[in-house]
TORKOL-4160 file (C-alpha; in steps of 0.2 Angstrom, whole numbers, padded with zeros to 4 digits, m for minus):
395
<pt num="1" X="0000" Y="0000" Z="0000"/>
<pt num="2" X="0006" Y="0015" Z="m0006"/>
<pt num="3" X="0002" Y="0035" Z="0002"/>
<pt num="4" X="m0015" Y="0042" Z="m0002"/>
<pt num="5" X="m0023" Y="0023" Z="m0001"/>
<pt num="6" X="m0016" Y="0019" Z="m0021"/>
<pt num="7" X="m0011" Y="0002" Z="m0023"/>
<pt num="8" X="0007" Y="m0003" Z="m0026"/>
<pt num="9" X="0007" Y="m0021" Z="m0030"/>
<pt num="10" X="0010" Y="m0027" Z="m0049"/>
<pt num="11" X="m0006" Y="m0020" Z="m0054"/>
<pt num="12" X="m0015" Y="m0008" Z="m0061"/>
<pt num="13" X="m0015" Y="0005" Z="m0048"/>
<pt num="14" X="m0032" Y="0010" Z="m0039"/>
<pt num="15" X="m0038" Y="0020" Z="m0026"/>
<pt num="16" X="m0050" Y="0016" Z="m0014"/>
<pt num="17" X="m0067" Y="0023" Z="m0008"/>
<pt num="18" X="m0066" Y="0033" Z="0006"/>
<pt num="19" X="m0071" Y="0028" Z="0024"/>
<pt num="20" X="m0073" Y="0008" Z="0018"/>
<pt num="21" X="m0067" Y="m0006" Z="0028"/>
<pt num="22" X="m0064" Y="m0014" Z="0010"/>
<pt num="23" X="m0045" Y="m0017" Z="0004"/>
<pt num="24" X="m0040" Y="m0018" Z="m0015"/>
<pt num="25" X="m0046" Y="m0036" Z="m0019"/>
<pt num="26" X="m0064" Y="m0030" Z="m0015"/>
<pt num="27" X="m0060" Y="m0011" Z="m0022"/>
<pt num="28" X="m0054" Y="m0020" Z="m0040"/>
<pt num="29" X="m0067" Y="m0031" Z="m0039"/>
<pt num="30" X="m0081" Y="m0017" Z="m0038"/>
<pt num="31" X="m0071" Y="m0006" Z="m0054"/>
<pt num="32" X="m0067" Y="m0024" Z="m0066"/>
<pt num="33" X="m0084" Y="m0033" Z="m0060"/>
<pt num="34" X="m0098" Y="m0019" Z="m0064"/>
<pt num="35" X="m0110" Y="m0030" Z="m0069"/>
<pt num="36" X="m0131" Y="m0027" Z="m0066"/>
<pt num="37" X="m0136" Y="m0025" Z="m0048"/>
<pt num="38" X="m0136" Y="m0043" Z="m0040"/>
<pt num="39" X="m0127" Y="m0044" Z="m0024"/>
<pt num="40" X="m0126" Y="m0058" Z="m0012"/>
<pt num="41" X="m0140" Y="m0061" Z="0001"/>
<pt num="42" X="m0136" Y="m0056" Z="0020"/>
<pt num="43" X="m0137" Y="m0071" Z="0027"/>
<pt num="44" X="m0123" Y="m0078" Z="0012"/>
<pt num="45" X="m0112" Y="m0067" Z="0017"/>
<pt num="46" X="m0116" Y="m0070" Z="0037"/>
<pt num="47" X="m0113" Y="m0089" Z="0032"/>
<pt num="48" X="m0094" Y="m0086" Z="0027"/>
<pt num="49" X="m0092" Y="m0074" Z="0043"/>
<pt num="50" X="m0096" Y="m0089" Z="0052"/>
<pt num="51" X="m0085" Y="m0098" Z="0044"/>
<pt num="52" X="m0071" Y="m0086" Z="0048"/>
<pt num="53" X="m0076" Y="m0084" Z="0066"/>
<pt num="54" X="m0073" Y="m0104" Z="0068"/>
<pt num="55" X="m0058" Y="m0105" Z="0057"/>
<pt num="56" X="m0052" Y="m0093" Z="0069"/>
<pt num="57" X="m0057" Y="m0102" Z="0086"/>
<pt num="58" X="m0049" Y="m0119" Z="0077"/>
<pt num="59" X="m0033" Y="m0110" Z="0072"/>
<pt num="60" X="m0029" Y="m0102" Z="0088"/>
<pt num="61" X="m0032" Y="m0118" Z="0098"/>
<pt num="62" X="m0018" Y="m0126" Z="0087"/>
<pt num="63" X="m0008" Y="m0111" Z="0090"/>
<pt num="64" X="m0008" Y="m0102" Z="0075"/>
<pt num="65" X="m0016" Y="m0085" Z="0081"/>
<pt num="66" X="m0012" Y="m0076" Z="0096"/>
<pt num="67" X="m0027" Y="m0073" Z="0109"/>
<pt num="68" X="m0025" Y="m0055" Z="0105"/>
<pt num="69" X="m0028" Y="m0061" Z="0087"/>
<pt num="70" X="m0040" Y="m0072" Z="0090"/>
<pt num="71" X="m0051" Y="m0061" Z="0103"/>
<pt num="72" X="m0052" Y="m0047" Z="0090"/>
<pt num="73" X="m0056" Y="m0059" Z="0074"/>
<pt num="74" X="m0070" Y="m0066" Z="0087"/>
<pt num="75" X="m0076" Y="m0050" Z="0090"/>
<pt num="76" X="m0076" Y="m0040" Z="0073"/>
<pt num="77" X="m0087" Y="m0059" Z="0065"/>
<pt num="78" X="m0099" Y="m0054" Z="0081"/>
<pt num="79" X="m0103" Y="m0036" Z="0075"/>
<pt num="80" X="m0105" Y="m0039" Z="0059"/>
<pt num="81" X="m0117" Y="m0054" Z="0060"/>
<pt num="82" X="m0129" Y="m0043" Z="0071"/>
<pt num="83" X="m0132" Y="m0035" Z="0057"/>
<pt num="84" X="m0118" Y="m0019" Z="0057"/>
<pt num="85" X="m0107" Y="m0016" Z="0042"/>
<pt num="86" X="m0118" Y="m0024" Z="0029"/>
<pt num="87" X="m0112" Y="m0008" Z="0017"/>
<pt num="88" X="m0097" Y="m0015" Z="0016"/>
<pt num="89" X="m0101" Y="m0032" Z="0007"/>
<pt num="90" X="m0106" Y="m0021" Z="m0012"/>
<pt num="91" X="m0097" Y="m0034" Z="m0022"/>
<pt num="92" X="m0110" Y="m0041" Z="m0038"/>
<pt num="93" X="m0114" Y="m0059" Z="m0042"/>
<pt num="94" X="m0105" Y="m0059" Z="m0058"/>
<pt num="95" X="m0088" Y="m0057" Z="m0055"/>
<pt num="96" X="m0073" Y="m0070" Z="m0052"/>
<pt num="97" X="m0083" Y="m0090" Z="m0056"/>
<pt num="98" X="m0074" Y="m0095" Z="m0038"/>
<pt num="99" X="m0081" Y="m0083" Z="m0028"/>
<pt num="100" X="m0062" Y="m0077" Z="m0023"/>
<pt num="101" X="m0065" Y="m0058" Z="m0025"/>
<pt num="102" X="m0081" Y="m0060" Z="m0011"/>
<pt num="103" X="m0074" Y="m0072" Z="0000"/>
<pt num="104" X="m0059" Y="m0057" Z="0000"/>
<pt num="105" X="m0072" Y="m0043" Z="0003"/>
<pt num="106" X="m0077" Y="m0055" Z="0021"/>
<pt num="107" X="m0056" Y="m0056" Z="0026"/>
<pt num="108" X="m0052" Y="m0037" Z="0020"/>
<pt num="109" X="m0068" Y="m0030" Z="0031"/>
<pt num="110" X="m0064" Y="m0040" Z="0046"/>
<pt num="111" X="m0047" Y="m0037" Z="0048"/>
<pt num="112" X="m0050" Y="m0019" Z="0045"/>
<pt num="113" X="m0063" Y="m0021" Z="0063"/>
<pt num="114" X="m0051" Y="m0032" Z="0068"/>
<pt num="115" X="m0035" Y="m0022" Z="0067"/>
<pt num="116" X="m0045" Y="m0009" Z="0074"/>
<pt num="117" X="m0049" Y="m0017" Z="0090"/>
<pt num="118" X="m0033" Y="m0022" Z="0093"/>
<pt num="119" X="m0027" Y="m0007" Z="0090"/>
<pt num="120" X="m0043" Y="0001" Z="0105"/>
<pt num="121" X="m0034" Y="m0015" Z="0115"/>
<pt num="122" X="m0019" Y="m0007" Z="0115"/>
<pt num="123" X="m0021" Y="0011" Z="0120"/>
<pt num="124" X="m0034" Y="0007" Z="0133"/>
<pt num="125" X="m0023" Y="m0009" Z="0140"/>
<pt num="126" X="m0007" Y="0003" Z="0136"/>
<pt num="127" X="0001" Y="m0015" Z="0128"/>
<pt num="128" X="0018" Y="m0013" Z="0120"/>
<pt num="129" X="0016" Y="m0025" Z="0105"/>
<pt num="130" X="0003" Y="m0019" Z="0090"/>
<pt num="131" X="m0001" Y="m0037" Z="0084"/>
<pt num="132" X="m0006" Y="m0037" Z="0064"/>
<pt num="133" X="m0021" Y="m0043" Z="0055"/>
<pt num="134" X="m0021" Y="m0048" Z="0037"/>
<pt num="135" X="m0035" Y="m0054" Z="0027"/>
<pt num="136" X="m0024" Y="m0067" Z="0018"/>
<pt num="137" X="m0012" Y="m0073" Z="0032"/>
<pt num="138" X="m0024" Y="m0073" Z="0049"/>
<pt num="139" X="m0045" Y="m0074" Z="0042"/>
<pt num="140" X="m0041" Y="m0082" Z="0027"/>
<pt num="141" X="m0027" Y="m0094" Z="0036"/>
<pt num="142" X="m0030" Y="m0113" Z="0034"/>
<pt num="143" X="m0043" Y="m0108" Z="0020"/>
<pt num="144" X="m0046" Y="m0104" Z="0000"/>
<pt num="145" X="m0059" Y="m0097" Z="m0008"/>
<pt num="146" X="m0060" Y="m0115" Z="m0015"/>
<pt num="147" X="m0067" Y="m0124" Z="m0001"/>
<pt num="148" X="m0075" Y="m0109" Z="0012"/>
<pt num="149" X="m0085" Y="m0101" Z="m0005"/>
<pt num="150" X="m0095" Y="m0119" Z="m0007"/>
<pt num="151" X="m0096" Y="m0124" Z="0011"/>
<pt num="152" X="m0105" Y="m0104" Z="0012"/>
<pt num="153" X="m0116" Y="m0111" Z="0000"/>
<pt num="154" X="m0120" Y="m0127" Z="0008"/>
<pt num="155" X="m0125" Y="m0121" Z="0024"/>
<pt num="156" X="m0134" Y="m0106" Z="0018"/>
<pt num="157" X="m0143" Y="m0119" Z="0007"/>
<pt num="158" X="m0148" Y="m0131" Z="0023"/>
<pt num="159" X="m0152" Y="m0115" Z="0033"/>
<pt num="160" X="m0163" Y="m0106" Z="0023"/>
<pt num="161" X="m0173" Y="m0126" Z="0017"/>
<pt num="162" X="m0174" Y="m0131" Z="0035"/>
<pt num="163" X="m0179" Y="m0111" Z="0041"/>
<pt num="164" X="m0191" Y="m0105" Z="0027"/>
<pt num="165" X="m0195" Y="m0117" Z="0014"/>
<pt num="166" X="m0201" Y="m0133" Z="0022"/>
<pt num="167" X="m0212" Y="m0120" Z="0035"/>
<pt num="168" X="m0218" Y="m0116" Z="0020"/>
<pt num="169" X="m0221" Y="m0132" Z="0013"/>
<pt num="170" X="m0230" Y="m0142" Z="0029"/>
<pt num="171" X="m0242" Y="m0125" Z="0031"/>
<pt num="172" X="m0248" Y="m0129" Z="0013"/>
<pt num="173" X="m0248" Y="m0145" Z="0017"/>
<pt num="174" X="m0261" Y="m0143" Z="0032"/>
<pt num="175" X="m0271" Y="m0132" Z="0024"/>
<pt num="176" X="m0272" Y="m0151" Z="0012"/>
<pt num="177" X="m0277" Y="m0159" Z="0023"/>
<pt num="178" X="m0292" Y="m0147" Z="0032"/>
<pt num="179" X="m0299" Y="m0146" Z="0017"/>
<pt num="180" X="m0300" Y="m0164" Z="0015"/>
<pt num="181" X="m0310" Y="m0164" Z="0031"/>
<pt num="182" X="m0320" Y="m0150" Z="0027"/>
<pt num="183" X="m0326" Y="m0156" Z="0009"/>
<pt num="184" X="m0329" Y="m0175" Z="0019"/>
<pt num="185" X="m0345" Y="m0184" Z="0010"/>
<pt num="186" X="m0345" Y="m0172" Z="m0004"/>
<pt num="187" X="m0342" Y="m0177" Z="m0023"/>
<pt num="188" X="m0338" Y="m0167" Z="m0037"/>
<pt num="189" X="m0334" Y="m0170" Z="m0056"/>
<pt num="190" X="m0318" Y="m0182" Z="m0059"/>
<pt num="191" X="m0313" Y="m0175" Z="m0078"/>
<pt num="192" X="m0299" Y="m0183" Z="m0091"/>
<pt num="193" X="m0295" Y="m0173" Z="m0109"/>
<pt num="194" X="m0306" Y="m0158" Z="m0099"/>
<pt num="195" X="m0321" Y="m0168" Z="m0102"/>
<pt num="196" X="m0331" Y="m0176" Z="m0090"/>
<pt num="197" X="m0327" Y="m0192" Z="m0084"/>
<pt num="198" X="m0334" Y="m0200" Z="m0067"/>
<pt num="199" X="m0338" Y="m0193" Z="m0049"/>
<pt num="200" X="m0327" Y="m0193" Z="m0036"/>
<pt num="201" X="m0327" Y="m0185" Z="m0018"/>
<pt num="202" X="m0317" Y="m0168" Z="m0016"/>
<pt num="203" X="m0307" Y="m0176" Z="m0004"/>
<pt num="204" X="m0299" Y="m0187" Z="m0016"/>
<pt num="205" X="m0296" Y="m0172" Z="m0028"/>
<pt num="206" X="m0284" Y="m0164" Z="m0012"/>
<pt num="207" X="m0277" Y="m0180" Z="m0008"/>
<pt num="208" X="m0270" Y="m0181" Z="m0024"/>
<pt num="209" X="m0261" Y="m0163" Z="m0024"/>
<pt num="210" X="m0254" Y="m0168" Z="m0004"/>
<pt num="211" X="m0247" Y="m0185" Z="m0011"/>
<pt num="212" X="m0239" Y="m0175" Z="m0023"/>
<pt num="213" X="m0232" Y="m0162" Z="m0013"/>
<pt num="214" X="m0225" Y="m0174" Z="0002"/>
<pt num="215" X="m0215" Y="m0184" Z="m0013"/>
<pt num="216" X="m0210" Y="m0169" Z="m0017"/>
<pt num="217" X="m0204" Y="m0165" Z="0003"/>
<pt num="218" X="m0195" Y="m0184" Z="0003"/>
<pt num="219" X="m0184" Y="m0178" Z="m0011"/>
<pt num="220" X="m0179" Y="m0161" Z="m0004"/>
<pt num="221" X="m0174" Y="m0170" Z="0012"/>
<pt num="222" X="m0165" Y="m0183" Z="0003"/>
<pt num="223" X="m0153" Y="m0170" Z="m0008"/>
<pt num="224" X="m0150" Y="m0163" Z="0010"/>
<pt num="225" X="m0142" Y="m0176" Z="0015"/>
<pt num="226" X="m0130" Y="m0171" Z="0001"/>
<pt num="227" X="m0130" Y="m0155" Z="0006"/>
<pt num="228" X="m0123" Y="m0156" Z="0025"/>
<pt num="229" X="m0106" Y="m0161" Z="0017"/>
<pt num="230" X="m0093" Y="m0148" Z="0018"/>
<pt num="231" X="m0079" Y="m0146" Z="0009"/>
<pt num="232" X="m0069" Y="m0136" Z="0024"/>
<pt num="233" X="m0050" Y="m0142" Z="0025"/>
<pt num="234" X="m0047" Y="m0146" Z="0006"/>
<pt num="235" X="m0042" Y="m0129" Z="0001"/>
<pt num="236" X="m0036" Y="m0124" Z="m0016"/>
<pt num="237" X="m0037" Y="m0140" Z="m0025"/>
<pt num="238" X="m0045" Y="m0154" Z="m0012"/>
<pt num="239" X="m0028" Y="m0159" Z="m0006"/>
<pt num="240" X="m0028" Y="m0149" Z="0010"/>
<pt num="241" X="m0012" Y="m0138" Z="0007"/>
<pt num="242" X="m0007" Y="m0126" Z="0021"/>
<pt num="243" X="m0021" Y="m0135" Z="0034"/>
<pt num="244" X="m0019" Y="m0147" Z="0050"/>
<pt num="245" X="m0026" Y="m0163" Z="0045"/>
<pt num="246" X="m0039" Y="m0160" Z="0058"/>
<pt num="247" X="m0046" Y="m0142" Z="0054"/>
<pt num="248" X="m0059" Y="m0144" Z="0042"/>
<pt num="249" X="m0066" Y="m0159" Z="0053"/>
<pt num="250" X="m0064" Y="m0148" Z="0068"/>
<pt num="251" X="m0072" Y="m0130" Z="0059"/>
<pt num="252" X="m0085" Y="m0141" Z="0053"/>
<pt num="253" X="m0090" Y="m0148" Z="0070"/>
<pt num="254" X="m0090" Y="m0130" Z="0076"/>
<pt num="255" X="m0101" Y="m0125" Z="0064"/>
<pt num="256" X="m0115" Y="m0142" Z="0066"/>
<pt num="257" X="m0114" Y="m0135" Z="0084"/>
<pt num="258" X="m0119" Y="m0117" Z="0079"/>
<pt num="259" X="m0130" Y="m0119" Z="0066"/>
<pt num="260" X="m0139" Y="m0135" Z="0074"/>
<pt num="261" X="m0137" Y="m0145" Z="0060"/>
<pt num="262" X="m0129" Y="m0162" Z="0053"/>
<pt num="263" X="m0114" Y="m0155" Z="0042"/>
<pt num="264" X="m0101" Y="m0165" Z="0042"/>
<pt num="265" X="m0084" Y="m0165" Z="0031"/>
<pt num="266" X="m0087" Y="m0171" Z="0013"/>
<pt num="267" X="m0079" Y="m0190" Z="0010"/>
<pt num="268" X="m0070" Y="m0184" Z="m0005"/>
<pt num="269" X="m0062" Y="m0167" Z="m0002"/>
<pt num="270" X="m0058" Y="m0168" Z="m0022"/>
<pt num="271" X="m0075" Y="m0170" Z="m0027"/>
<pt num="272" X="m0081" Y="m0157" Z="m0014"/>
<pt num="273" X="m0070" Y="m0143" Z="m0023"/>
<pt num="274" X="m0072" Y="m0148" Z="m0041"/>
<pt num="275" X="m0089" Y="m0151" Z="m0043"/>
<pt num="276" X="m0107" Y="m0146" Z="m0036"/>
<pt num="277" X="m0119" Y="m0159" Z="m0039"/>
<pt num="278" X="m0126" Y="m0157" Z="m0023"/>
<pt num="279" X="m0134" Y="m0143" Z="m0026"/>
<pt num="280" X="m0136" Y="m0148" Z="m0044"/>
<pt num="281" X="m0149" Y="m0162" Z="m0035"/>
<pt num="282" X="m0154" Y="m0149" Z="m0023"/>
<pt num="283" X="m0158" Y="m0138" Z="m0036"/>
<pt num="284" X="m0170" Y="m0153" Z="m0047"/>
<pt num="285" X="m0179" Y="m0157" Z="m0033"/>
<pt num="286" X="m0183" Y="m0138" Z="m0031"/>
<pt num="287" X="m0188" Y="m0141" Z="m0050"/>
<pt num="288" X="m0200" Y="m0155" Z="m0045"/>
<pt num="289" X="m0208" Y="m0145" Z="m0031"/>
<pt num="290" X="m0213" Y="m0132" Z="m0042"/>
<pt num="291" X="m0218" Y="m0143" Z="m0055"/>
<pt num="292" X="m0231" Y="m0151" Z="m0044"/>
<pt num="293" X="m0236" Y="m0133" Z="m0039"/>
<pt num="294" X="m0238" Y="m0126" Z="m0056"/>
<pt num="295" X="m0250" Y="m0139" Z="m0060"/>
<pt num="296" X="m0260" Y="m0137" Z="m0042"/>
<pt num="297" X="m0261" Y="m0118" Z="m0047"/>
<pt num="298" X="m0266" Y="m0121" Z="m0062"/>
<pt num="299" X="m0282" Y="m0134" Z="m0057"/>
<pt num="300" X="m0288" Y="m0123" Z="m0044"/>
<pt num="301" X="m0288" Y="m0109" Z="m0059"/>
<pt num="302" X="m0295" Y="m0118" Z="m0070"/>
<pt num="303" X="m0311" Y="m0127" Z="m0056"/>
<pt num="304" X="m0311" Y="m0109" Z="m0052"/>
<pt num="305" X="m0316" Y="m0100" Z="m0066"/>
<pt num="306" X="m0332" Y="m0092" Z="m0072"/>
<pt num="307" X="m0341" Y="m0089" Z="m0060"/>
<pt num="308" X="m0356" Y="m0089" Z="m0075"/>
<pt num="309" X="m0346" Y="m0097" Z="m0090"/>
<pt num="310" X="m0336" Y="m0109" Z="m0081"/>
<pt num="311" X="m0333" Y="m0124" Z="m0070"/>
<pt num="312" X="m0336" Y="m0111" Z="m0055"/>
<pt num="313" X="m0332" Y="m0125" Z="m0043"/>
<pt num="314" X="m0320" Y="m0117" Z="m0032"/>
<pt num="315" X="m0322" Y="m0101" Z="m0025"/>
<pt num="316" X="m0307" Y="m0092" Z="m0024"/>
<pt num="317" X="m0305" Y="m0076" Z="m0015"/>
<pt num="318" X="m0309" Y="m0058" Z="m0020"/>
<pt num="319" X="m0295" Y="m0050" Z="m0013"/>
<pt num="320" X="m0293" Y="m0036" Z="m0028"/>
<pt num="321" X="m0301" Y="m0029" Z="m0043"/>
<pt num="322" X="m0295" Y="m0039" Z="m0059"/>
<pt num="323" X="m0299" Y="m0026" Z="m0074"/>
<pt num="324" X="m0298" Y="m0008" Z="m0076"/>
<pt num="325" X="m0310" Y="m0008" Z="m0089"/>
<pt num="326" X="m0322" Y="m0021" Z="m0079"/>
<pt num="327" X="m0332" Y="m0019" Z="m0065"/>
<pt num="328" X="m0334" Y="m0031" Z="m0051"/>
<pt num="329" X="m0322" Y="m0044" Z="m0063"/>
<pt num="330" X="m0312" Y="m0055" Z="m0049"/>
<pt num="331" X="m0296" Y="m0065" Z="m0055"/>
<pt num="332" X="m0288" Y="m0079" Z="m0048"/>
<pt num="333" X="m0269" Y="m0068" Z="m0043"/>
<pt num="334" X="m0263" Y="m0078" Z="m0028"/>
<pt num="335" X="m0263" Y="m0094" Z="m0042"/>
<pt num="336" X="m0254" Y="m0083" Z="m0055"/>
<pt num="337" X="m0243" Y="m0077" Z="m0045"/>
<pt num="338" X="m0239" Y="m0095" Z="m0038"/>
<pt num="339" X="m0236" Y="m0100" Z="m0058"/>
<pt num="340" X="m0223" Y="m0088" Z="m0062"/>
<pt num="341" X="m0214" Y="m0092" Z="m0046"/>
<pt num="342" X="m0214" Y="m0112" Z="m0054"/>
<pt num="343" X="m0210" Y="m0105" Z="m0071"/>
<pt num="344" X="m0195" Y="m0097" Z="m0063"/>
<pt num="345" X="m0188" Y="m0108" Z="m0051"/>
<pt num="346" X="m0189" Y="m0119" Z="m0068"/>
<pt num="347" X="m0179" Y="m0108" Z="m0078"/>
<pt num="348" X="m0166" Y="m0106" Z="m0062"/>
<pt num="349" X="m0163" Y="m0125" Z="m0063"/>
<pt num="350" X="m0159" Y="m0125" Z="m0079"/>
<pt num="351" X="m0143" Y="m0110" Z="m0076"/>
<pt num="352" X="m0140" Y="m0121" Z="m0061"/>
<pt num="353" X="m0139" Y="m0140" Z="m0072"/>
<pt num="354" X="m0128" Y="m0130" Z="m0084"/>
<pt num="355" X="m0119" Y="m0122" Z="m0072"/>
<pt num="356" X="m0115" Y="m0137" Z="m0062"/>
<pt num="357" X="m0109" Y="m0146" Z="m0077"/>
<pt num="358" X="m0098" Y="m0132" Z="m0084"/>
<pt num="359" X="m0083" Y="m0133" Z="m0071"/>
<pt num="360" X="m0066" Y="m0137" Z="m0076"/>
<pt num="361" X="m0055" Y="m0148" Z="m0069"/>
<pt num="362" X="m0051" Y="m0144" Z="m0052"/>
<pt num="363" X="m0063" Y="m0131" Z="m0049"/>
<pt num="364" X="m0080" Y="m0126" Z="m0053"/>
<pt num="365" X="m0079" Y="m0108" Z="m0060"/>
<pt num="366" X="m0099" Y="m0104" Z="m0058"/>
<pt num="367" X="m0105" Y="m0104" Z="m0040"/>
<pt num="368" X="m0109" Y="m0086" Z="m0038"/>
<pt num="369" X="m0123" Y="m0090" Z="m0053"/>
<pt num="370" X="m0128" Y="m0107" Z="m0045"/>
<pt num="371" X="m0129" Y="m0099" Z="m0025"/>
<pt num="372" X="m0138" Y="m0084" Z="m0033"/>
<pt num="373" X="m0152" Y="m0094" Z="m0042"/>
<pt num="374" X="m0153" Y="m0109" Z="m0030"/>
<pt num="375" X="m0157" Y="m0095" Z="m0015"/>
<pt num="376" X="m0168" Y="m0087" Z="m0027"/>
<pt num="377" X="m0178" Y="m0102" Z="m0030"/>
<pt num="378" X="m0181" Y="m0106" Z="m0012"/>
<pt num="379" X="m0188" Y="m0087" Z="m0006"/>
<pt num="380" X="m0198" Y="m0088" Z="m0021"/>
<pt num="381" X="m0206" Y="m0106" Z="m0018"/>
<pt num="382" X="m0206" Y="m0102" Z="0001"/>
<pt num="383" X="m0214" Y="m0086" Z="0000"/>
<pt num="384" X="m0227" Y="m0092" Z="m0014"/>
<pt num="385" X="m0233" Y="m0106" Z="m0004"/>
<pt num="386" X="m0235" Y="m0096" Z="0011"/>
<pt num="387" X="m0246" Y="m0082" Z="0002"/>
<pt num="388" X="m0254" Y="m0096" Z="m0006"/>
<pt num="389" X="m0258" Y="m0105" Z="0011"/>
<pt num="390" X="m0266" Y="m0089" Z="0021"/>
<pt num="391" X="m0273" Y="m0079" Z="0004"/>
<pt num="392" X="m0279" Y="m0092" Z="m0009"/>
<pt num="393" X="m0283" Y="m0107" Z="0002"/>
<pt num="394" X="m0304" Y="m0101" Z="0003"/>
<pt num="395" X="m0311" Y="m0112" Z="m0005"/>
């Protein structure tokens, strides 16, 4: 670092922003990497913090940080995972297919906290010593941006399943099965090629969208399972290069501990960094759950419909006008709405099976697209199914 925060390494030189936490990694990243506006979601970025803050306990219990070190790691992860400092993670999905250049933004910002809680430490303890902080040798120490940016993805992955979307999914499912009560001893219309065939009882109509749906469920748990492995302690290429033997093992038990959740180190270290079919399978069952939803939205549409000129069997609910141009005209929104969700999470699947199958060698050079569309697909499908469940579900 030169005067007046310009760079002096063998780049390009470049100036900083003023009053960022950020170092030159981040800063080029920002100037190269100008690409649309999609950032990473806070709780990504609060899933590689976490990361750090037990690499850090690990590294000091084998005595590779000082406790000065250590404490001041500890406590810059703690600040900004109750919420502070969420400025100073700008970088855009499209940028470096690793995710090096974000995983640099998380080491720059907290050894810039860190550093400056040392440096509080010392004036108000009046300690000789000024212990250093680097974003390379201390909070990315035992690490690459190989193996934490994939593991992020994982967990934030099993969080956000276990958090939102299956909620989601058993609340729908309920609602199933009430209705299946409610509509007990009455029949309706069975129909095939839209034309009528023979009677069944509602029931059965319901019973057959919840079948669905809890298939669906079994096959999401099931690529979880996938999921839960970690691929902490191979670093840059699987081969666990400048780490103990122990330290993924131990990072990741730290991190089953915090998160409450079964993670565990991948079998394969060499497979966990160079490929992503975990979430490849992750993703299709996503793909199958909005597939059995689209068709779901689609049937209560369609019994909806009318209510003079149509089946008129379902009544859906009037929660705002439909036409401009029409008076009193009610559409069926919550199931339209539910559709383009599918048709999305559809679409997000198909980045993510090209994605998956696009990496090279060692490496797979597309997980900021991959994360992006897979945490996009599950607030979508969580979200939809909630506002289906408390809006559309009078019937």
């Amino acid at each position: 670092m030169s005067e007046g925060n310009v760079s002096a390494d063998n780049f390009t030189e470049i100036k900083l922003n003023e009053g960022v936490l950020w170092g030159y990694q981040t800063q080029r990243s920002l100037t190269y990497f100008n690409i649309g506006r999609h950032c990473f979601e806070d709780s990504f970025i609060d899933a590689l913090v976490t990361i750090k803050r037990a690499a850090a306990q690990i590294n000091f219990a084998e005595g590779h940080l000082s406790k000065l070190q250590y404490k001041a790691i500890f406590f810059a992860c703690k600040l900004i995972l109750k919420g502070h400092y969420r400025d100073q993670f700008p970088l855009r999905i499209w940028q470096t297919g690793s995710g090096t250049q974000t995983n640099m933004n998380v080491n720059e910002v907290i050894a810039s906290l860190a550093s400056a809680h040392i440096s509080e430490q010392v004036k108000v303890q009046k300690l000789h010593a000024l212990e250093n902080i680097h974003p390379n040798d201390h909070i990315n120490m035992s690490q690459s941006s190989n193996d934490v940016f994939p593991s992020a993805m994982h967990i934030v992955v099993a969080q956000q399943t276990t958090q939102k979307l299956l909620p989601a999914l058993n609340k729908l499912c309920r609602y199933l099965v009430d209705k299946q009560m409610e509509f007990k001893g009455i029949s309706t219309v069975g129909r095939t090629h839209l034309m009528d065939a023979i009677p069944l009882p509602a029931g059965a109509l319901l019973s057959a969208y919840l079948n669905q749906l809890e298939h669906a469920k079994v096959e999401i748990l099931a690529s979880l399972q996938y999921v839960f492995k970690l691929a902490l302690g191979g670093t840059a290429v699987g081969s666990g290069a400048n780490a103990s033997p122990t330290f993924g093992e131990q990072v990741i038990g730290s991190l089953a501990k915090h998160y409450n959740l079964p993670f565990k180190q991948h079998d394969n270290l060499y497979a966990a960094v160079s490929g992503e079919y975990a979430l490849l399978q992750y993703s299709a069952s996503l793909k199958l759950l909005a597939s059995v939803l689209f068709k779901f939205s689609n049937d209560f549409r369609l019994l909806g419909s009318g209510p003079r000129c149509g089946f008129n069997e379902w009544h859906l609910p009037a929660n705002e006008a439909g036409s401009s141009i029409m008076p009193g005209k009610v559409n069926p929104t919550q199931c339209e709405a539910l559709s383009m969700v599918c048709m999305q999470v559809i679409g997000n699947d198909l980045t993510v099976s090209l994605a998956a199958s696009g990496g090279q060698l060692q490496l797979n050079t597309y997980r900021p697209v991959i994360i992006h569309n897979v945490m996009e697909s599950i607030e979508l499908l969580s979200d939809a199914m909630m506002s289906f469940s408390e809006i559309a579900f009078v019937i």
